[in-house]
C-alpha positions in Angstrom: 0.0 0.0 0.0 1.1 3.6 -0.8 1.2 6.5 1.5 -2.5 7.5 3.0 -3.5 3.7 2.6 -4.1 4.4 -1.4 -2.3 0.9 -3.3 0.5 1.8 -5.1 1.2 0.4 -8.6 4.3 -1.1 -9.7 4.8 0.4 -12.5 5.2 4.0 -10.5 8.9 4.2 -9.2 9.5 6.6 -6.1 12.2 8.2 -5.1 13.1 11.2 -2.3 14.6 14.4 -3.0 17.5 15.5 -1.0 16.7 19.4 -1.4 12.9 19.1 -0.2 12.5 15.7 1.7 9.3 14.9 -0.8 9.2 11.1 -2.0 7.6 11.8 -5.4 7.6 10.2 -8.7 10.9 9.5 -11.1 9.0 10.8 -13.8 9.0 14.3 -12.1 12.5 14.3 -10.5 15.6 14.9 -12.2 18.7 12.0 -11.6 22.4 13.3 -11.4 25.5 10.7 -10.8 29.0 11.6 -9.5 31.1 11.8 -12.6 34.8 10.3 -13.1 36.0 13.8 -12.3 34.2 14.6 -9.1 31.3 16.7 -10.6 27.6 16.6 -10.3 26.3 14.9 -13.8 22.4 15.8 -14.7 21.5 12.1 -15.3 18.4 13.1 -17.5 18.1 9.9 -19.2 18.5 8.1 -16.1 20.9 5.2 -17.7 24.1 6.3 -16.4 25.9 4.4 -14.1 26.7 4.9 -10.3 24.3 5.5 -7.1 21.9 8.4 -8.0 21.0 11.3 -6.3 17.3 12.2 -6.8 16.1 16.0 -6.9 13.1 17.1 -7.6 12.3 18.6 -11.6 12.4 22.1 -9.7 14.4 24.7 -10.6 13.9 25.9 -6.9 15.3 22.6 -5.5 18.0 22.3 -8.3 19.2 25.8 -6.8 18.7 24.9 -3.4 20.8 21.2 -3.7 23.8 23.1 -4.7 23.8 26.1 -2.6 23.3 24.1 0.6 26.0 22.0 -1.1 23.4 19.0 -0.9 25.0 16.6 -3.3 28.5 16.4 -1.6 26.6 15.0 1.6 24.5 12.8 -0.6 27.2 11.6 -2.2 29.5 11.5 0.9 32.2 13.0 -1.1 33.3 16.1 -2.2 31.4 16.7 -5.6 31.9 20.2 -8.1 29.4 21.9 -9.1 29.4 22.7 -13.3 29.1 26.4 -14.2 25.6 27.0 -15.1 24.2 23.0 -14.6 20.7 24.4 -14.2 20.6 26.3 -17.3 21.8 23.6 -19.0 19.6 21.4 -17.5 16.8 23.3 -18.9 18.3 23.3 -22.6 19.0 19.3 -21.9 15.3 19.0 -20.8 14.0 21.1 -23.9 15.9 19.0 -26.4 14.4 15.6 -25.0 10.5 17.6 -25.2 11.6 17.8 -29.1 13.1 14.5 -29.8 10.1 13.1 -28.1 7.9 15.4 -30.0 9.5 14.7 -33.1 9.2 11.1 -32.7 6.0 10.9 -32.3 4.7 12.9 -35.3 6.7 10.5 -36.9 4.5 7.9 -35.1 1.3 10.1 -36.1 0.5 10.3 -33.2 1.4 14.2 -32.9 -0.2 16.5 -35.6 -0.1 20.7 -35.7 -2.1 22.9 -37.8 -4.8 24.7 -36.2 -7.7 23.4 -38.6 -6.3 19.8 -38.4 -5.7 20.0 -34.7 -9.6 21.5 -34.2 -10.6 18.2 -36.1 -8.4 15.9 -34.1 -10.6 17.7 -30.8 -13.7 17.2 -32.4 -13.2 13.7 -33.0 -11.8 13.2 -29.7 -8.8 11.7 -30.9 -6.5 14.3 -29.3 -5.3 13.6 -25.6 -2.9 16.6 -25.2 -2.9 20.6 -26.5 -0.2 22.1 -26.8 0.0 25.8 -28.1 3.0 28.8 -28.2 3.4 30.5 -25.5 3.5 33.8 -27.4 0.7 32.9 -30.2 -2.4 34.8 -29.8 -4.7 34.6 -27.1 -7.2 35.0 -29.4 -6.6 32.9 -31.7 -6.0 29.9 -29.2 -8.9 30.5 -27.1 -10.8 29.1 -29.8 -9.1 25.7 -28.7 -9.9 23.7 -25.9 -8.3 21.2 -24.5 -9.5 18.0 -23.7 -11.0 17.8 -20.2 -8.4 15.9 -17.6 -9.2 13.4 -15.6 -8.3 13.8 -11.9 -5.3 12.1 -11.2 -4.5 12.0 -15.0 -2.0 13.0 -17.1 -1.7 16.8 -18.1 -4.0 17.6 -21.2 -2.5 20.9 -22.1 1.3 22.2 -22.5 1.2 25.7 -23.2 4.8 26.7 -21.8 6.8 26.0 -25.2 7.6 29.4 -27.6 6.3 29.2 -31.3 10.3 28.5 -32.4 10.4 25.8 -29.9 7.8 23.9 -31.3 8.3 24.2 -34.8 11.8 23.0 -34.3 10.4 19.1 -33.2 8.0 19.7 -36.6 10.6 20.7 -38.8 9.2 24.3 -39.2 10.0 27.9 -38.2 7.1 28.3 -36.0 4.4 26.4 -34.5 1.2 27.7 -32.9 -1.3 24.8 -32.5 -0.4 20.9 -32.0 -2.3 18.1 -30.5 -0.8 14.9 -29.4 -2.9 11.3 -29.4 -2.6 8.2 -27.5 0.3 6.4 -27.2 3.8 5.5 -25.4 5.6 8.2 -27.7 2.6 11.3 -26.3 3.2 10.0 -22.5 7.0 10.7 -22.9 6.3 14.3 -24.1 3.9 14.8 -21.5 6.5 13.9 -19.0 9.3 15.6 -20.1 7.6 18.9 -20.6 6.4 18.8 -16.8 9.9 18.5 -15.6 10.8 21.2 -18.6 8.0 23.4 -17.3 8.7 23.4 -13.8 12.6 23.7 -14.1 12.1 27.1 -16.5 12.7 30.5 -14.9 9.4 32.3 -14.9 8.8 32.9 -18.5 6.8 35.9 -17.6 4.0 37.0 -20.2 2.1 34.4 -22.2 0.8 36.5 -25.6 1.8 38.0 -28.3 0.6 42.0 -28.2 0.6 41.7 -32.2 -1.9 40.6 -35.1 -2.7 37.0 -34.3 -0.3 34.5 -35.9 -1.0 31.1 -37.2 0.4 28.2 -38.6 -0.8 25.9 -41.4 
């Protein structure tokens, strides 16, 4: 049984974060190893070898592990921190949104395109929304997302920029996209929750301009 008497499944793997104390998923925590050379390695894969140190996917925490110096008494041993390892974390985390991204359009199971992703919601074959963070309000008001279930997965991901998304689609910019069922949609759902929360705040969420769109 899981914590408040609630069963636990298997398939969820746990671990506790040395910056906040929280036992919380792996899928929202962020896995760094003690590298050959004595310095904290972002682990964000979670495949490289050696005893890992778990931190929450929180840029707060992140920033909070190394100023308290929270990996060296993890670790028990005297670890370096990397010039700016939580900025690159955040680029490291954007890239895997992409390739995941990318992946699964290749799997269909990602589509953009206003008018196809509106027919994808009508036909309730969309499970995720995702939209530019500096499209137009009013043009992606029009979209809804798909109602989440309580306890589900996230049905919206709105923290991406227009360049960002077009990059995993192979264009300049990208306002709309909708994700379907599947392995390849869970992994981008993931890794943009541990994007989203390890991002400064982003500050501003329009574009004060005409409204853009994308084909």
């Amino acid at each position: 049984m899981g914590r408040g008497g609630k069963a636990k499944s298997r398939d969820v793997q746990e671990r506790r974060c040395i910056a906040t104390g929280e036992v919380r998923p792996t899928s929202r925590m962020i896995r760094f190893v003690a590298g050959p050379d004595g310095s904290v390695v972002p682990d964000l894969a979670g495949r490289l070898p050696g005893r890992g140190i778990w931190v929450s996917s929180d840029r707060s925490a992140v920033e909070l592990a190394v100023k308290k110096k929270l990996f060296s008494r993890a670790a028990k041993t005297q670890l370096t921190i990397p010039e700016g390892m939580v900025d690159r974390i955040e680029t490291g985390l954007l890239r895997r949104v992409q390739d995941s991204l990318a992946l699964a359009r290749k799997a269909s199971q990602a589509i953009t395109g206003y008018e196809k992703v509106r027919g994808w919601l009508e036909l309730e074959r969309a499970r995720v929304l995702m939209q530019a963070r500096d499209g137009s309000e009013r043009g992606k008001t029009k979209l809804k997302a798909p109602i989440q279930k309580p306890g589900g997965p996230d049905t919206f991901i709105g923290h991406l920029s227009a360049e960002e998304l077009g990059l995993a689609f192979g264009r300049d910019r990208v306002i709309h996209a909708a994700l379907s069922a599947g392995g390849l949609s869970k992994r981008v759902v993931e890794e943009a929750a541990r994007l989203q929360s390890i991002r400064k705040d982003i500050g501003g969420n329009g574009s004060a301009g005409k409204e853009q769109t994308d084909a």
